[in-house]
C-alpha positions as CSV (number, residue, x, y, z in Angstrom):
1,X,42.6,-26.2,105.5
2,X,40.6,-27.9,103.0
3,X,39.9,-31.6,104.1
4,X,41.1,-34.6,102.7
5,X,37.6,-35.6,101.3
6,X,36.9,-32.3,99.1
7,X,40.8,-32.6,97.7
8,X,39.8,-35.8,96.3
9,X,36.0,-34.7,95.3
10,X,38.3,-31.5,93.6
11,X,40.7,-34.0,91.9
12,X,38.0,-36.1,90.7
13,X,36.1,-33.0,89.3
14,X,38.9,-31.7,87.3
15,X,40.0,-35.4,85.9
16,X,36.6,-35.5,85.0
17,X,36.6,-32.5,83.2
18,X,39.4,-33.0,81.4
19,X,38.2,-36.3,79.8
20,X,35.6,-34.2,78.4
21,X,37.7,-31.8,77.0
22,X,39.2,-34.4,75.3
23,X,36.3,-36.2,74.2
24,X,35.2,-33.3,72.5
25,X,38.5,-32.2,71.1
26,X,38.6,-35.8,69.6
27,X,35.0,-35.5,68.3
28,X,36.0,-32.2,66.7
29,X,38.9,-34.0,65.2
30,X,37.2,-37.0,63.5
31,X,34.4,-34.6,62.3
32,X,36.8,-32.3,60.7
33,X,38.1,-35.6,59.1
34,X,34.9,-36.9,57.6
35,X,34.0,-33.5,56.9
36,X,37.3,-32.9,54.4
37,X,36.8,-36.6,53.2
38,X,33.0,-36.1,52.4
39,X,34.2,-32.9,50.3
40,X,37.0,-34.8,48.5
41,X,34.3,-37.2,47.6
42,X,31.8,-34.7,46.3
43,X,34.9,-32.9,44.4
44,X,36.1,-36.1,42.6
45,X,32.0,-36.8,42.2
46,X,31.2,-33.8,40.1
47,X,34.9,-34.2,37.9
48,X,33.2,-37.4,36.9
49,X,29.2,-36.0,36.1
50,X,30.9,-33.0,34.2
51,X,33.0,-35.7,32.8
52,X,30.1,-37.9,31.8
53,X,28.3,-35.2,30.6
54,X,30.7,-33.4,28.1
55,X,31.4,-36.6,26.6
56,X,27.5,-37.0,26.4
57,X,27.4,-33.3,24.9
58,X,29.8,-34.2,22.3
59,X,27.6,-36.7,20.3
60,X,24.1,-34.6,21.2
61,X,26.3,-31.6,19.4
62,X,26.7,-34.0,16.7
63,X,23.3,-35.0,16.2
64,X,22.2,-31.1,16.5
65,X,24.6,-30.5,13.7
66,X,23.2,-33.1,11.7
67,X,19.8,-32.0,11.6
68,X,19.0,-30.2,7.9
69,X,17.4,-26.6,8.1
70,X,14.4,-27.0,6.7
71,X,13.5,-24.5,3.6
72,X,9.8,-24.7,2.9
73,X,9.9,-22.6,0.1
74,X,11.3,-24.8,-2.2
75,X,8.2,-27.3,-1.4
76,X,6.0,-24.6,-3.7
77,X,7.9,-24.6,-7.0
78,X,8.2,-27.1,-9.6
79,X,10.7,-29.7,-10.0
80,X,11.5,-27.6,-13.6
81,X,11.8,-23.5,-11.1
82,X,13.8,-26.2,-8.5
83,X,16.2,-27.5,-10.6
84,X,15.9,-31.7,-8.8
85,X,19.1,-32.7,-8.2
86,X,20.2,-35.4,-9.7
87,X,20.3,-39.0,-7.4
88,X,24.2,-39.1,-8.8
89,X,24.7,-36.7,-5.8
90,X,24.2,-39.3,-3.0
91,X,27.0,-41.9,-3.9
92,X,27.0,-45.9,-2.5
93,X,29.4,-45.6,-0.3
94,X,31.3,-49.1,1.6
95,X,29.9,-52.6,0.5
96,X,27.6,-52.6,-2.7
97,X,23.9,-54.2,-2.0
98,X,22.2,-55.2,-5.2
99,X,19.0,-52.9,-5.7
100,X,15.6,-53.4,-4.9
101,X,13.3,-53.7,-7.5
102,X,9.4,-53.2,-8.2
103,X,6.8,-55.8,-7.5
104,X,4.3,-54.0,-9.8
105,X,3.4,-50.4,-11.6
106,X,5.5,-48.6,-13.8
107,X,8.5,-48.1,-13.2
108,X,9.7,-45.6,-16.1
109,X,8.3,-42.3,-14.8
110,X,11.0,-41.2,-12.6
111,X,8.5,-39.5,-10.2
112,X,10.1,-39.9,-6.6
113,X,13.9,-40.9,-5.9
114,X,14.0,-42.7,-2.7
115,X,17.8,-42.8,-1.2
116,X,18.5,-44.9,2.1
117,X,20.8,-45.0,4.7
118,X,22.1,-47.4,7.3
119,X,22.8,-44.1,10.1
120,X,20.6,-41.9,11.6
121,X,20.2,-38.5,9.8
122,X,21.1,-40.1,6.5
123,X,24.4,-40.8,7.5
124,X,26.4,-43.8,7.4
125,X,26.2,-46.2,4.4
126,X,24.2,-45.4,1.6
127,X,22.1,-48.4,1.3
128,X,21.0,-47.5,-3.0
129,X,18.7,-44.9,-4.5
130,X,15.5,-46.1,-6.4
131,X,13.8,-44.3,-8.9
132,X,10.5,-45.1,-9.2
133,X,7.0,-44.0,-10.4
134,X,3.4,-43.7,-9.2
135,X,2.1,-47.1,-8.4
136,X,5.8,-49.2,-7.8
137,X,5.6,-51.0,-5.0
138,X,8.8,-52.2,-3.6
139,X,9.2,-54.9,-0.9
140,X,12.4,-55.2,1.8
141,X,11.3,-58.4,3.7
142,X,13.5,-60.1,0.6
143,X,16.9,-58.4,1.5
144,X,17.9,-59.4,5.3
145,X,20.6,-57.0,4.0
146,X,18.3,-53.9,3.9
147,X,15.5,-55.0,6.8
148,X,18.3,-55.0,9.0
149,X,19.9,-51.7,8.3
150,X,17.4,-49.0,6.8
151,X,17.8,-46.7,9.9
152,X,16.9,-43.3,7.9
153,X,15.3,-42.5,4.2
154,X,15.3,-39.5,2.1
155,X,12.5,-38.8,-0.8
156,X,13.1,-36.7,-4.2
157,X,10.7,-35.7,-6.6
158,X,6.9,-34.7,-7.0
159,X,5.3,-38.0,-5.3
160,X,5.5,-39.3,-1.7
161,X,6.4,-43.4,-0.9
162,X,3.7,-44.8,2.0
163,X,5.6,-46.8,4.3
164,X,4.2,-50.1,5.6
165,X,5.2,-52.2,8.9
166,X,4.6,-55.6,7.4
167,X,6.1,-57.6,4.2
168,X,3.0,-57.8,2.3
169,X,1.8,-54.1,2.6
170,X,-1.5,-54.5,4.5
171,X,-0.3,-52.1,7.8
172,X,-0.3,-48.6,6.5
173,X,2.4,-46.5,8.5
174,X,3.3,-43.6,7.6
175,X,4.2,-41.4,4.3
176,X,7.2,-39.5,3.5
177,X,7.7,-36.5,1.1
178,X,10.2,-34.8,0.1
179,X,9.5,-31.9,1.7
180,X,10.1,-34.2,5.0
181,X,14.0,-34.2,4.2
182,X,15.9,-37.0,6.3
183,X,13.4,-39.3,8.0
184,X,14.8,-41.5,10.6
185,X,13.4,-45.3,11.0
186,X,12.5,-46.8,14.5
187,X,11.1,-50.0,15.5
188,X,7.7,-48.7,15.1
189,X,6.2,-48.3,12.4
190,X,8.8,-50.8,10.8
191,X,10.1,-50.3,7.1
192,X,9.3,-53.8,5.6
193,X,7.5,-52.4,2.6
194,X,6.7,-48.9,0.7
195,X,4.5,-48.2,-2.2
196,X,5.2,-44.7,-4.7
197,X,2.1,-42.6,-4.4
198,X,1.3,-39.1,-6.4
199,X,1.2,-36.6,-4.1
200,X,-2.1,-35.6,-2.6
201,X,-1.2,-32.1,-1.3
202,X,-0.7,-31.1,-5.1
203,X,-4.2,-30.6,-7.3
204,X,-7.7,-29.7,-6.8
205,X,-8.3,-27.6,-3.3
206,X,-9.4,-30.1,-0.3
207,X,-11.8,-27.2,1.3
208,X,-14.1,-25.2,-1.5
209,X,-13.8,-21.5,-1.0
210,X,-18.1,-21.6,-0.8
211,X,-17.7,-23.1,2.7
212,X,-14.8,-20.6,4.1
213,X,-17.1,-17.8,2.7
214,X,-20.6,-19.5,4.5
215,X,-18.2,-18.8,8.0
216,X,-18.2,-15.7,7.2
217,X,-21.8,-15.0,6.3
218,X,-22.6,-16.7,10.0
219,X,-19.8,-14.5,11.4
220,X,-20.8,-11.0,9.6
221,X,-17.5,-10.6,8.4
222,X,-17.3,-8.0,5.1
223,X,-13.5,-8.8,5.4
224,X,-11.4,-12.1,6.6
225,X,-7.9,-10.9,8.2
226,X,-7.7,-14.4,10.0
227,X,-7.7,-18.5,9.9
228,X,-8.6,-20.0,13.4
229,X,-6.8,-23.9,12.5
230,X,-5.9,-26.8,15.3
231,X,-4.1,-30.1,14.3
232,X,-6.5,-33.4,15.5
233,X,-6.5,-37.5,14.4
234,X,-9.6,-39.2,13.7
235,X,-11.0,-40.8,16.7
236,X,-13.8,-41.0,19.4
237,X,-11.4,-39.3,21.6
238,X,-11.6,-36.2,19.1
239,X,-14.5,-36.2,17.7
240,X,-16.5,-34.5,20.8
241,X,-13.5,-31.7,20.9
242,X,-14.2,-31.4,17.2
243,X,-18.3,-30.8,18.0
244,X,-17.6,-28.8,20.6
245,X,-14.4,-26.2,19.1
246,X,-16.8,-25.4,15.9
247,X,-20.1,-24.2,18.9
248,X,-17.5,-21.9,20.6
249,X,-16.2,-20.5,16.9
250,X,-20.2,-19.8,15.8
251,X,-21.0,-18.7,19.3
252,X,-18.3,-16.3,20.0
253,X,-18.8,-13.3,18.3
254,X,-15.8,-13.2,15.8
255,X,-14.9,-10.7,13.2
256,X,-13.4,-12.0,11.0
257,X,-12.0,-15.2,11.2
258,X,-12.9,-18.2,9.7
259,X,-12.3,-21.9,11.2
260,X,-10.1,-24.9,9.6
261,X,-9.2,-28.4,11.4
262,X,-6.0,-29.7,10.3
263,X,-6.8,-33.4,10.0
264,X,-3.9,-36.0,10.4
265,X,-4.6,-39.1,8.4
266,X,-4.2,-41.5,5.5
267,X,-7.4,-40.1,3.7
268,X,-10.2,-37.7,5.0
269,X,-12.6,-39.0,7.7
270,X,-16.6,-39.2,6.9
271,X,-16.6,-35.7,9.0
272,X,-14.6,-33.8,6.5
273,X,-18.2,-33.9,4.0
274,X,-20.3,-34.4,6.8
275,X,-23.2,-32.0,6.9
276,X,-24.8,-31.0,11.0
277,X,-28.4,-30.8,11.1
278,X,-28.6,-27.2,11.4
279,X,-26.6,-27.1,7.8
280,X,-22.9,-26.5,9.3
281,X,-19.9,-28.1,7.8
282,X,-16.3,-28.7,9.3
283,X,-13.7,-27.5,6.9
284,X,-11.0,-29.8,7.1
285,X,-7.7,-30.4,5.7
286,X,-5.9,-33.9,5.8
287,X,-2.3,-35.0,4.8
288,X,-0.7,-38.4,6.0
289,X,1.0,-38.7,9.2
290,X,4.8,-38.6,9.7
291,X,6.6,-41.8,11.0
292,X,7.4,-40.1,13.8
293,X,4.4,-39.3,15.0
294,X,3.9,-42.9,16.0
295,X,6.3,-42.1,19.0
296,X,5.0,-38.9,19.8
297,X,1.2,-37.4,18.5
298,X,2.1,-34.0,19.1
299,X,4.3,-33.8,16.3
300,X,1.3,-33.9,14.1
301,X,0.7,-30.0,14.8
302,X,3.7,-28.9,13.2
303,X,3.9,-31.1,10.7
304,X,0.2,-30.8,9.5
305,X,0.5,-27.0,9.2
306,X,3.9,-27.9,6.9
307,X,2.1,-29.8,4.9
308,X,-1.1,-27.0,5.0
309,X,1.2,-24.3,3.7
310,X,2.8,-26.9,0.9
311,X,-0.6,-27.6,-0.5
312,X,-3.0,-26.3,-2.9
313,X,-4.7,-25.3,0.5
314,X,-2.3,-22.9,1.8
315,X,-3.4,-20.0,3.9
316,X,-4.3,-16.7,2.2
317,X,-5.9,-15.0,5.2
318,X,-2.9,-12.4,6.9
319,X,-2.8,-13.9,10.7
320,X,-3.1,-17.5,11.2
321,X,-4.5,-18.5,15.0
322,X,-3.2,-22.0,16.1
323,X,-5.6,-23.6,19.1
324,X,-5.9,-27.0,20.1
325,X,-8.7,-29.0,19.9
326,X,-9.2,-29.0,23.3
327,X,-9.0,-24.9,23.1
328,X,-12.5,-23.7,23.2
329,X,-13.5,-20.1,21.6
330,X,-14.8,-18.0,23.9
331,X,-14.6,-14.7,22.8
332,X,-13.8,-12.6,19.5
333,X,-10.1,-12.8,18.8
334,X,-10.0,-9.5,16.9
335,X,-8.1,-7.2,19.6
336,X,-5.6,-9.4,19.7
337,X,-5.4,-10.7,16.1
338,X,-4.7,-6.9,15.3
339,X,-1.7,-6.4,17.7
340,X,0.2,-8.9,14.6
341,X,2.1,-7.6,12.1
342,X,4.9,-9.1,10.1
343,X,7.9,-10.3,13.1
344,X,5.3,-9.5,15.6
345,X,3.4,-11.6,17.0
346,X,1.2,-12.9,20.4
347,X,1.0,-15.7,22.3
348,X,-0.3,-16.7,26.0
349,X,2.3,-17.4,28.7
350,X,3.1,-21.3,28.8
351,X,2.7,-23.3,31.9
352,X,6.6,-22.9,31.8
353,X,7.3,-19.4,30.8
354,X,10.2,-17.5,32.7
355,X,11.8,-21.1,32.8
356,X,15.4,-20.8,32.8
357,X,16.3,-24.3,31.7
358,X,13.6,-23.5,28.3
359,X,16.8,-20.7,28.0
360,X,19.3,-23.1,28.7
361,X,18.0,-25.4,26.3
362,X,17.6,-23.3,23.6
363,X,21.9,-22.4,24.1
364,X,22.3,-26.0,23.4
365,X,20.4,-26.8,20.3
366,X,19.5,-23.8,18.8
367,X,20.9,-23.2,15.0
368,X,20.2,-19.6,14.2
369,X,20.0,-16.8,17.0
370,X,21.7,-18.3,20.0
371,X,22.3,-15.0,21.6
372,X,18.5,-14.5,21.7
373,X,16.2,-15.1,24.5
374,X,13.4,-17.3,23.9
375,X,9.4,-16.3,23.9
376,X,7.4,-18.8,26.4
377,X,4.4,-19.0,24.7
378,X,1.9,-21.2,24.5
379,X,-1.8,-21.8,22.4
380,X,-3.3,-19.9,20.9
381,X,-0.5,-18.7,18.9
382,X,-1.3,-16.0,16.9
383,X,1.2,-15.0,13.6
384,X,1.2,-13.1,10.7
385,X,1.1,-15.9,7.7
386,X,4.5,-15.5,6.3
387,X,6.1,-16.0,9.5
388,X,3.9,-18.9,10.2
389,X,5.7,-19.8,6.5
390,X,9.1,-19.8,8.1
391,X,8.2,-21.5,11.8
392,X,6.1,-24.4,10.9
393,X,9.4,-26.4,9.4
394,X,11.9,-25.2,11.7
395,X,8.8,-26.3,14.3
396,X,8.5,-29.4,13.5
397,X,12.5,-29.7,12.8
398,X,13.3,-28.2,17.0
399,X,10.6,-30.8,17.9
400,X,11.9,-33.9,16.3
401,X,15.6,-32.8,17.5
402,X,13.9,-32.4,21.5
403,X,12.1,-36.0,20.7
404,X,14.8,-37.7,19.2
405,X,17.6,-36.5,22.1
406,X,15.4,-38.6,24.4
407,X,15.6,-42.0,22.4
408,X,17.3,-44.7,24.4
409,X,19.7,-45.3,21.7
410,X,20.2,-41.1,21.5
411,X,24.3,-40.5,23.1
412,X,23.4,-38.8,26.4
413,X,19.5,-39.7,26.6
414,X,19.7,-39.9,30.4
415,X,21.6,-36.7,30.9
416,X,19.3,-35.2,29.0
417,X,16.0,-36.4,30.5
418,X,17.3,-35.3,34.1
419,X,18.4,-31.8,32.9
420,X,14.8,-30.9,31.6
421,X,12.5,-33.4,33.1
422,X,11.0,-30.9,35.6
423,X,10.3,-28.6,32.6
424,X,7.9,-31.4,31.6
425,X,9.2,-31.5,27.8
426,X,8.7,-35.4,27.5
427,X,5.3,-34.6,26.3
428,X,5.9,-30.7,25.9
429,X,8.6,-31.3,23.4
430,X,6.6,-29.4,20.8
431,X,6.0,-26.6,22.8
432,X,9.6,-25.4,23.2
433,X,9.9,-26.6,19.4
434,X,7.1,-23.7,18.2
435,X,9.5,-21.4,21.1
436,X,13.2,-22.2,19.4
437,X,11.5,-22.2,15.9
438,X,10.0,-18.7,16.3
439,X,13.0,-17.4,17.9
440,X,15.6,-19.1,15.0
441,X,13.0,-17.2,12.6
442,X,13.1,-14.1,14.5
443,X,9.9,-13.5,15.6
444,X,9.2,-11.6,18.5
445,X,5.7,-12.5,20.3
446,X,4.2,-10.4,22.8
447,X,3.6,-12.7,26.0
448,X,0.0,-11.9,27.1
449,X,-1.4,-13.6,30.5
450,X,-5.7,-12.6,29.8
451,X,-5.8,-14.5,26.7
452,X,-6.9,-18.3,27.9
453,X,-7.4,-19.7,31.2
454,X,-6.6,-23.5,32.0
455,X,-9.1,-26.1,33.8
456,X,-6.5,-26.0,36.6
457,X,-5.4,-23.0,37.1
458,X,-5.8,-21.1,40.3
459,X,-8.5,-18.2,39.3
460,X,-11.8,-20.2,39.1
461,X,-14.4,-17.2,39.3
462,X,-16.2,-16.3,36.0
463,X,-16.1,-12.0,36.8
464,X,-12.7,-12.7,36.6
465,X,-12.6,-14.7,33.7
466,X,-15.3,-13.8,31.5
467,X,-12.7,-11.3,29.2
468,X,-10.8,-14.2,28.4
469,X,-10.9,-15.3,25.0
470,X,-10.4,-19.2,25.2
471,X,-10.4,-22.2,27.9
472,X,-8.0,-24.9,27.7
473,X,-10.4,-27.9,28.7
474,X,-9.8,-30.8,30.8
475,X,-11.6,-31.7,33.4
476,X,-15.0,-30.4,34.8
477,X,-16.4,-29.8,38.4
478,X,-19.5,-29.4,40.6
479,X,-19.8,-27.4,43.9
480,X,-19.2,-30.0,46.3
481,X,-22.4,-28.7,48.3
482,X,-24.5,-29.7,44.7
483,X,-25.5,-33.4,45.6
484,X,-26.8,-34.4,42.8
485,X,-23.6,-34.1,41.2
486,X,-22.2,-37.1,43.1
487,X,-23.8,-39.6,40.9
488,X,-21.2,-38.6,38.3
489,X,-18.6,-38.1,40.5
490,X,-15.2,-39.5,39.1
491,X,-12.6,-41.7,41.3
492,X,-9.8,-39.9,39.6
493,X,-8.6,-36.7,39.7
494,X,-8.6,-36.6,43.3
495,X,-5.4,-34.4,43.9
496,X,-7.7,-32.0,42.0
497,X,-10.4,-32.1,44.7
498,X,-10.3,-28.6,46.0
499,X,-11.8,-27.4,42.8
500,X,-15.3,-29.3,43.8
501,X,-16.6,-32.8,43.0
502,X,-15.2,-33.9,39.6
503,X,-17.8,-34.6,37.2
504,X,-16.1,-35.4,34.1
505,X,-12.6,-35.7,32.6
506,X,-11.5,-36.3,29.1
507,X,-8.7,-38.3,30.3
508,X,-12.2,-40.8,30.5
509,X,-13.3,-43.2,28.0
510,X,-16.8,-41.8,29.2
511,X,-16.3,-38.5,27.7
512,X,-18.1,-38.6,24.4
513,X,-20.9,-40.4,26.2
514,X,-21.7,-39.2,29.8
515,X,-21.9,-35.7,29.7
516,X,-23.4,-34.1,33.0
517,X,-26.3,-31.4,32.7
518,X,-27.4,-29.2,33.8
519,X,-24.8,-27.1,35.6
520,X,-25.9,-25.7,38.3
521,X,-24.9,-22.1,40.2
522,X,-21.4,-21.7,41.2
523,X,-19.9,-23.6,38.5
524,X,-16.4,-22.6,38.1
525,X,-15.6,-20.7,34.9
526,X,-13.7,-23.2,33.0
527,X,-16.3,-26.3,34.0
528,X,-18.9,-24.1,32.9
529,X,-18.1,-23.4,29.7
530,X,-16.9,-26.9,29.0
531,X,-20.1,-28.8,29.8
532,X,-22.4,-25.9,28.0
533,X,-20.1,-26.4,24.8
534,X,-20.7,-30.2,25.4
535,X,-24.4,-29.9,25.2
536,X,-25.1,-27.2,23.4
537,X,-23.1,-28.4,20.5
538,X,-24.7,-31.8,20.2
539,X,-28.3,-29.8,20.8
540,X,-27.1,-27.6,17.8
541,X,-25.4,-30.1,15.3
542,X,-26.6,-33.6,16.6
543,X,-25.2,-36.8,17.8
544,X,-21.8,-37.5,15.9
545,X,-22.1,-40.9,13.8
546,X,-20.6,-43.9,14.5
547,X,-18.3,-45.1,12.3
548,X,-15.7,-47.6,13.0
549,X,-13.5,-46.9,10.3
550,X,-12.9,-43.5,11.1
551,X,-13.6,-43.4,14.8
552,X,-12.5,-46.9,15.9
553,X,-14.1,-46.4,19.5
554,X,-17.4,-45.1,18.6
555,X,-20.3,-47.0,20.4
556,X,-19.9,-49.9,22.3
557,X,-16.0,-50.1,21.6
558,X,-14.9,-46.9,23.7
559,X,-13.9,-48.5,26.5
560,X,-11.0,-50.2,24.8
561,X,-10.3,-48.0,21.5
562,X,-11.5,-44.8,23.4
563,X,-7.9,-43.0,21.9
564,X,-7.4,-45.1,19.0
565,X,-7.1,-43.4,16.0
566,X,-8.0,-43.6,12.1
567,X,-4.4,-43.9,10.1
């Protein structure tokens, strides 16, 4: 029989085990529990985002709706083939505010109608409409009325108004056209003051046909089937990319083309006549700066090219190749200029391209072709001129709507910036704008991948890269085992240090000045190419001059006014 002593150490054995059972079926219990009460959480959660959201979606439909269709057709025919529409059309609507009227100039021309509005999008109260002629000037510090409730302007008519951010019209802002249609007003630049001015895209041709035809004497072109053009400000910060952009066109070996810069600014810079040493001239084209540009540079691009095509300059060439400025020839462009043809055109993949939320986007604000799927493209775009006709407004129309939606007073700003921030369209916005414009117009572009090659990207070894027709600039870098290198080695960019020593950046107020030579063997591709340009152009053209008007961080002032720009 068993003895007393291993009965109880039995007994005690099995009690024990049993508290354990039911530790663990308790346990069990109370994690069930939290488990059912963490999804009832998440559940009632996601009812209030999708909540929050489609109440957000509701007034980001309504500004989407708001937004005009651009026609940029129009913008070429005469107010007489137009048929202007009488201001009787836009109606004072609520309280009546007594006009403005002209501090100076004649005011019995008629030759801009200026309406504004106290809503975004030319909505809300109509605030007057003023007729008035070349040379008015017209001042709203006087009206707390008006100062305090202009929030979007429209012009009419065959001139353009200049908009200034101070009461006595000494800080130049912007200028708005008609062609512009509903211009919304921010903080910055203010509307205190605006001045009717005769329209400066209109008249006598900015770039003489002689120097288009010289390109192609250098060239060897008997026939011109392209226009290389990139959009760029006036500033030390440009004016190396400028040097630099022309060397790779001359250098490249094209057949064909010949080379404009699309100059954003009050008035043309001392570059636009400025003659190199070895006789070369940079064709350039300049029209005044949209308000919005203040907020966001980028918009320039499209806007510049509008403004191209609505001018006395307008392209005659068949395909029109957009680059940066920071997009360096490398190659001739002619096998893929002549893959274009009219709804056809080429493009290299963007940094983003197979994105799913550019798709996504697109469903949400896209005006014309929803069902289509978007292009990913990115520079160097390269379209046949009348569809370039088409895109440029709607491009600079999808850019402004992307820019806009992110305002902090825009209805569902927050939503929106943590839907797409990972696409990086804060400072990409015109990127998808050029992708939703193209696919609104219809144009199909063929996605190519051997076209450009990035500073950063991956591939670094020159028989690899040496077919590619262009380099997207940035940053430059030394082999690492190439010690004299190190005495121009950069503290930034150190996240980029598996490319090799980093020599020089044009994120660096140093850029137009410190410029390392020579390179020596095993050079990446891209760094390569970048510092040779660098030199080579200055060798070819010369120094560029300092001028403080045009480039207000030439000389001694680029360490503070590096960026800053001409108006």
């Amino acid at each position: 029989m068993m003895s007393v002593h291993r009965r109880q150490r039995a007994f005690a054995a099995r009690r024990r085990q049993s508290k354990r059972w039911v530790r663990s079926a308790f346990l069990c219990g109370v994690g069930a529990v939290l488990l059912l009460l963490l999804g009832w959480a998440l559940y009632v959660t996601r009812l209030a985002v999708e909540g929050r959201a489609k109440e957000q979606r509701q007034p980001l439909k309504a500004l989407i709706e708001a937004r005009e269709v651009p026609e940029l057709k129009a913008s070429f025919l005469s107010a007489e083939e137009r048929g202007d529409v009488s201001a009787t059309h836009l109606r004072r609507s609520g309280r009546d505010i007594a006009p403005l009227e002209p501090l100076g100039g004649n005011s019995n021309n008629g030759n801009v109608q200026v309406f504004m509005y106290s809503g975004k999008g030319c909505t809300g109260n109509s605030l007057g409409t003023y007729e008035g002629a070349v040379g008015d000037v017209y001042d709203v510090c006087s009206s707390t009325t008006y100062r305090r409730q202009i929030a979007s302007v429209r012009v009419q008519g065959q001139g353009m108004i200049e908009i200034y951010s101070d009461c006595g019209g000494r800080n130049y802002g912007a200028s708005v056209f008609e062609l512009d249609g509903c211009v919304n007003i921010y903080s910055h630049p203010n509307f205190r003051h605006f001045k009717v001015k005769a329209n400066p895209l209109r008249g006598r041709k900015q770039i003489p046909d002689s120097l288009l035809r010289a390109q192609t004497q250098i060239t060897g072109a008997a026939k011109v089937p392209y226009r290389i053009v990139f959009s760029a400000e006036s500033s030390e910060y440009f004016g190396y990319q400028l040097w630099a952009n022309l060397y790779g066109f001359l250098t490249s070996g094209q057949k064909g083309g010949t080379w404009t810069r699309l100059l954003t600014a009050k008035e043309p810079d001392d570059l636009a006549a400025f003659e190199t040493q070895d006789g070369n001239r940079f064709p350039t084209f300049t029209a005044p700066r949209h308000s919005y540009a203040f907020r966001y540079g980028p918009l320039n691009k499209p806007d510049v090219i509008t403004k191209w095509y609505a001018s006395s300059d307008a392209p005659t060439e068949d395909v029109i190749v957009v680059i940066d400025p920071d997009s360096w020839i490398t190659r001739d462009l002619s096998p893929w200029v002549n893959r274009v043809s009219r709804g056809r055109a080429v493009g290299q993949a963007a940094y983003y391209h197979g994105s799913s939320r550019a798709q996504k986007l697109w469903k949400t604000i896209c005006k014309k072709n929803c069902d289509k799927k978007v292009d990913t493209v990115g520079v160097p775009y390269i379209v046949h001129r009348d569809d370039m006709a088409t895109i440029a407004p709607l491009w600079k129309m999808y850019s402004l709507m992307i820019k806009e939606a992110m305002e902090r007073d825009a209805p569902g700003a927050s939503e929106f910036l943590k839907t797409y921030a990972s696409t990086g369209i804060e400072w990409a916005a015109e990127m998808f704008g050029y992708n939703f414009a193209s696919t609104h117009a219809g144009v199909v572009h063929e996605t190519v991948f051997d076209l450009q090659v990035r500073d950063v990207d991956g591939e670094r070894k020159e028989s690899r890269l040496k077919n590619r027709a262009s380099i997207h600039m940035g940053r430059a870098w030394f082999p690492k085992s190439y010690k004299p290198g190190y005495k121009w080695a950069h503290t930034e960019g150190k996240s980029f240090r598996m490319y090799g020593n980093q020599v020089w950046c044009k994120c660096n107020y140093t850029a137009s000045q410190v410029m390392p030579w020579p390179v020596p063997p095993g050079t990446d591709f891209v760094s390569k190419i970048t510092l040779e340009y660098l030199h080579y152009s200055h060798e070819q053209f010369g120094d560029i001059p300092i001028n403080h008007k045009y480039r207000p961080g030439g000389g001694d002032k680029v360490r503070t006014r590096y960026h800053e720009s001409m108006l």
